[in-house]
C-alpha positions in Angstrom: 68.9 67.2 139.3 68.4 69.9 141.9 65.9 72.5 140.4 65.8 70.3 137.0 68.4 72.4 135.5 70.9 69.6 134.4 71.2 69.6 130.7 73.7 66.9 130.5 72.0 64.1 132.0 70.8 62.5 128.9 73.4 64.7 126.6 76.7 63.6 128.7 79.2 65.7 128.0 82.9 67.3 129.0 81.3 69.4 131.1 78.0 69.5 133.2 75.6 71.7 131.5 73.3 73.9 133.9 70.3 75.8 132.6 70.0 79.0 133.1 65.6 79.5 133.0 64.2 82.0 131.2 67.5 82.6 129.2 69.0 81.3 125.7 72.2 80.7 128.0 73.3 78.0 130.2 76.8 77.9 132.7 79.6 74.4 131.7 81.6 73.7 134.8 84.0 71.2 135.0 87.2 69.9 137.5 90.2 68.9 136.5 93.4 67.6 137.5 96.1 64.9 136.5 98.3 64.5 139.8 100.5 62.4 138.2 101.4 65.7 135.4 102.2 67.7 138.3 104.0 65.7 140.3 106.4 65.3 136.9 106.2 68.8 136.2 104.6 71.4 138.6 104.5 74.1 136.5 103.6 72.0 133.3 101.1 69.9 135.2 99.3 72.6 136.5 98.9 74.7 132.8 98.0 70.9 132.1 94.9 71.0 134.5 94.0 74.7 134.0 93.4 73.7 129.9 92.0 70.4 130.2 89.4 72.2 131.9 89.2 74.5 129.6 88.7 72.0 126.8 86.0 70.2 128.2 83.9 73.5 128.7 85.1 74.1 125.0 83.9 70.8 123.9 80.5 71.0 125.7 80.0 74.2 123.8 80.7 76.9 126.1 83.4 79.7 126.1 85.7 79.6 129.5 85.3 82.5 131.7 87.0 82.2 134.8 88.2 79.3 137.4 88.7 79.0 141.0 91.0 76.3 142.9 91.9 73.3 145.3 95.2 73.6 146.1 96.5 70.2 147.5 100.2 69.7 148.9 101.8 68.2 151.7 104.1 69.9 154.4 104.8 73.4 152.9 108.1 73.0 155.0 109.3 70.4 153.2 111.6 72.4 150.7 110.4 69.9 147.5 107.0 70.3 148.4 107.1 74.5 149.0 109.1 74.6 145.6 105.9 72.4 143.7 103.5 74.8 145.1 105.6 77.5 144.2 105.8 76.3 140.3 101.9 75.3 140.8 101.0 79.1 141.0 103.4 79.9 138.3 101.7 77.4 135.5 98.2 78.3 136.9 99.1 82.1 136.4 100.5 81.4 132.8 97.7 79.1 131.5 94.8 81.4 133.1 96.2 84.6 131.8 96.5 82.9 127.9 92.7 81.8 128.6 91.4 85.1 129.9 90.0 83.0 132.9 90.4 84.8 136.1 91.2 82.7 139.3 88.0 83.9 141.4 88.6 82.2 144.6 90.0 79.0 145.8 91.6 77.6 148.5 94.7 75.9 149.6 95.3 72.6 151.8 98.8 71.9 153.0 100.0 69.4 155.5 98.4 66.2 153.3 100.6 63.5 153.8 100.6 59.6 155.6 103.2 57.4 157.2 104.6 54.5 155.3 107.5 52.3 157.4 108.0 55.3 159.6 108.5 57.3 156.8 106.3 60.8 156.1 105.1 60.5 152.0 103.1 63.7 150.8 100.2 63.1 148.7 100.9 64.0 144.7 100.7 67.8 144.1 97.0 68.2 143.0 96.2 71.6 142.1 92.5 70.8 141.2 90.9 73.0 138.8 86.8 74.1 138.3 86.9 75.8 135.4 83.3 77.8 134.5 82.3 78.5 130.9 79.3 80.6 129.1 77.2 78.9 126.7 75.9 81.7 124.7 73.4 79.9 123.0 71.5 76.7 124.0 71.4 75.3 120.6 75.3 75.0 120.9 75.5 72.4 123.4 77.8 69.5 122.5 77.4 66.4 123.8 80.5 63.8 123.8 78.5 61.1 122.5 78.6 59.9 118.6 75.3 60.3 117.0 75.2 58.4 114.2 76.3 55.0 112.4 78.4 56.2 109.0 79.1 60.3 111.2 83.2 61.1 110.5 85.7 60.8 113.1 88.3 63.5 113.0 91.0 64.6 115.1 92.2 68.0 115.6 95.2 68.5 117.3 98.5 66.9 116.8 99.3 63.5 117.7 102.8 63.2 119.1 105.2 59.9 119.7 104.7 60.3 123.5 103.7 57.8 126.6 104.9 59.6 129.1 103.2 60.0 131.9 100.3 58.1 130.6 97.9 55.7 132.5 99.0 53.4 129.6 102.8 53.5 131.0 102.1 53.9 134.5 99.3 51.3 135.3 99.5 48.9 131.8 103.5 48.7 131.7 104.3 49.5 135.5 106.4 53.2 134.8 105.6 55.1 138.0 108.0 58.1 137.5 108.2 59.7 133.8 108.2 63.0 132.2 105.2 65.3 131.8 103.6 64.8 128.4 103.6 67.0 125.6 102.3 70.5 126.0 102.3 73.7 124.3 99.9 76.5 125.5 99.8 78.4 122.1 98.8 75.3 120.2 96.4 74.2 122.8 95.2 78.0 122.5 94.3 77.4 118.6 93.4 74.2 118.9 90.3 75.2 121.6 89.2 78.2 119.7 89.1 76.2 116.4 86.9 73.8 117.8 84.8 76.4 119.3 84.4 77.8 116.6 83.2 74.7 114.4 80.4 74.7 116.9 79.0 77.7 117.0 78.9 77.2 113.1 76.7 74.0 113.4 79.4 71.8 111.7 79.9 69.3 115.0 77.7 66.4 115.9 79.9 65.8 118.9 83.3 66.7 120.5 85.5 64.9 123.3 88.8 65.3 124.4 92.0 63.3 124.3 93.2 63.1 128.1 93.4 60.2 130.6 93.7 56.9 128.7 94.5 58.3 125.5 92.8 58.3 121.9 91.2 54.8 122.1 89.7 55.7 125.6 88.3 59.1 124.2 86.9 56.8 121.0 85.3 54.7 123.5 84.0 56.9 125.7 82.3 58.7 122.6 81.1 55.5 121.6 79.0 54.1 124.7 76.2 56.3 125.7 74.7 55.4 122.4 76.1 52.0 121.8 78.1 52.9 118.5 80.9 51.9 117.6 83.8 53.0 115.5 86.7 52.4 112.5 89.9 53.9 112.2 93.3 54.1 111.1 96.5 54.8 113.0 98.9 57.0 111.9 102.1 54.6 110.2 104.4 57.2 111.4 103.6 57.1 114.9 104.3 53.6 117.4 100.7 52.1 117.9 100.7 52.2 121.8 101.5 55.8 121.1 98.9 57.0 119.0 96.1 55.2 120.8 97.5 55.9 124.4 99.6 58.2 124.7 98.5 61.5 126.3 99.9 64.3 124.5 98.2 67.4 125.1 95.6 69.6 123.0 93.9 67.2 120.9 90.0 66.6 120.4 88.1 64.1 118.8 85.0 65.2 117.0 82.2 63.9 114.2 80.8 65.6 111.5 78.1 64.2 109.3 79.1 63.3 105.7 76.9 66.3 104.4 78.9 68.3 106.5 82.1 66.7 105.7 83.3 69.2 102.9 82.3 72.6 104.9 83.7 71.5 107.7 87.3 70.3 106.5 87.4 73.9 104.5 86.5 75.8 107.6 88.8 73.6 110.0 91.9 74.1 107.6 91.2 77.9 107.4 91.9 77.8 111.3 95.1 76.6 110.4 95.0 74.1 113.1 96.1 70.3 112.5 93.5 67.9 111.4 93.2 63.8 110.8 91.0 62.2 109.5 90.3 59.2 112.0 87.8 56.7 110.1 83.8 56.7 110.9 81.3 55.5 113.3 79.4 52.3 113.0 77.5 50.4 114.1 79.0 49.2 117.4 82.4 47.3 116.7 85.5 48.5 117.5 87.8 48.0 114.2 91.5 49.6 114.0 93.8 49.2 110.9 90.8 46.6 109.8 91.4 44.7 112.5 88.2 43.8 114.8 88.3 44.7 118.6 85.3 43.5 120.1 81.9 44.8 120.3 80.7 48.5 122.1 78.6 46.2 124.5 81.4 44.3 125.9 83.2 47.1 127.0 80.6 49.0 128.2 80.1 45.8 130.7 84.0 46.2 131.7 84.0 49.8 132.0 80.8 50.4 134.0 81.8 47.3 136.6 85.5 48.4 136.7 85.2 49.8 140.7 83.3 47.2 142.1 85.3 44.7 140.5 88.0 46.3 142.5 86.4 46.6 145.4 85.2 43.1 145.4 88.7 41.9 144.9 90.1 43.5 147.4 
């Protein structure tokens, strides 16, 4: 609230939103990093980071421009550990070129690493990534949040038969060491502009990325801040767990209102980008394949008392 130039305190979105005064403009910044990617996949994981960023300055509304870096490894002596920070730099060089985001600055921390039964552990590789963006125009900002009871949810991106690497699999089903999840820069490329795109044209009430948790996290996270709920359908030809967990890459759930509906499915499929058509947003209970989930309410109690339920139980 420094200088009242937050614009995303009562907007919550991907990205903070920072006015600019006395301009139509206003700067998205974001961090971002999944440790658990890179520690799969260094190079992967850290493309990974450098366009998750990217998307939630995209879904906030803004157009990325540059990033800078926190670089965190353990003993650059250790051969493993020189050779992730070595593949780090490579996917961070790959992903910021395709992006036209320059790395500005940044720095690096080695040597970040603990003792466990006299043995030395390093800490996950965890290139950290602030990605800036440019919001042209004021009246583009996105916020996360659904808007309205009876708004379309839509997906865009594909969904993909994947858990791996997922919080789902690593924290739900007890998997600590799996593959990095499905990626592709070109497709994440398409996917961003797309959706940029769509906004700029007035055709998105709100936008939110798939990424830590999965689809139904993303659903509920959209579905909170205005205590909404939602209905959808799963895709048959995908395993459940999958679809609603899984943490393939490139995918963004947005609404549209229905008097938007038909412009914006003729605009999306002239992107040529893949698009599903989720369900809708209502009134605040959770249904999947007709099948009730509970109330927005109840979860929002769980979800905002998560850490110091934690903490409390030691």
């Amino acid at each position: 609230m420094v200088r009242t130039v937050n614009m995303s305190t009562n907007r919550p979105s991907d990205a903070g939103v920072v006015n600019i005064k006395g301009t139509n403009k206003a700067l998205a910044v974001c961090t971002d990093c999944n440790s658990r990617y890179v520690k799969a996949d260094p190079e992967t994981g850290t493309m990974i980071a450098v366009a998750e960023s990217a998307r939630n300055v995209v879904c906030s509304g803004a157009e990325p421009c540059a990033i800078t870096n926190c670089l965190n490894f353990g003993n650059p002596y250790n051969p493993e550990v020189y050779w992730q920070f070595v593949h780090a730099i490579k996917g961070m060089s790959k992903a910021c070129e395709r992006f036209g985001t320059p790395v500005t600055g940044g720095n690096v921390s080695f040597y970040n690493q603990y003792e466990i039964k006299g043995r030395t552990e390093a800490v996950n590789p965890t290139p950290t990534i602030g990605m800036l963006g440019i919001l042209t125009d004021k009246a583009h900002q996105t916020t996360l949040a659904f808007q309205e009871k009876g708004d379309v949810i839509y997906l865009i991106g594909a969904s993909k038969e994947d858990i791996a690497s997922s919080e789902y699999l690593y924290s739900y089903h007890g998997v600590k060491a799996s593959p990095v999840p499905y990626f592709n820069l070109e497709e994440e490329f398409a996917t961003q502009q797309a959706v940029l795109r769509a906004i700029r044209e007035g055709l998105v009430n709100n936008a939110h990325d798939v990424s830590d948790g999965g689809l139904f996290i993303t659903l509920l996270e959209s579905a909170m801040p205005n205590s909404l709920g939602f209905d959808i359908t799963t895709d048959s030809e995908i395993r459940t767990d999958a679809f609603l967990f899984g943490e393939a890459q490139g995918r963004i759930v947005i609404s549209v209102s229905p008097e938007s509906e038909v412009n914006f499915v003729d605009f999306m499929r002239a992107q040529k980008v893949p698009l599903t058509l989720l369900g809708h947003v209502t009134k605040g209970e959770f249904r999947i394949d007709d099948e009730s989930f509970g109330f927005v309410n109840d979860y929002k109690t769980i979800y905002d008392n998560a850490l110091r339920k934690i903490i409390e139980n030691g």
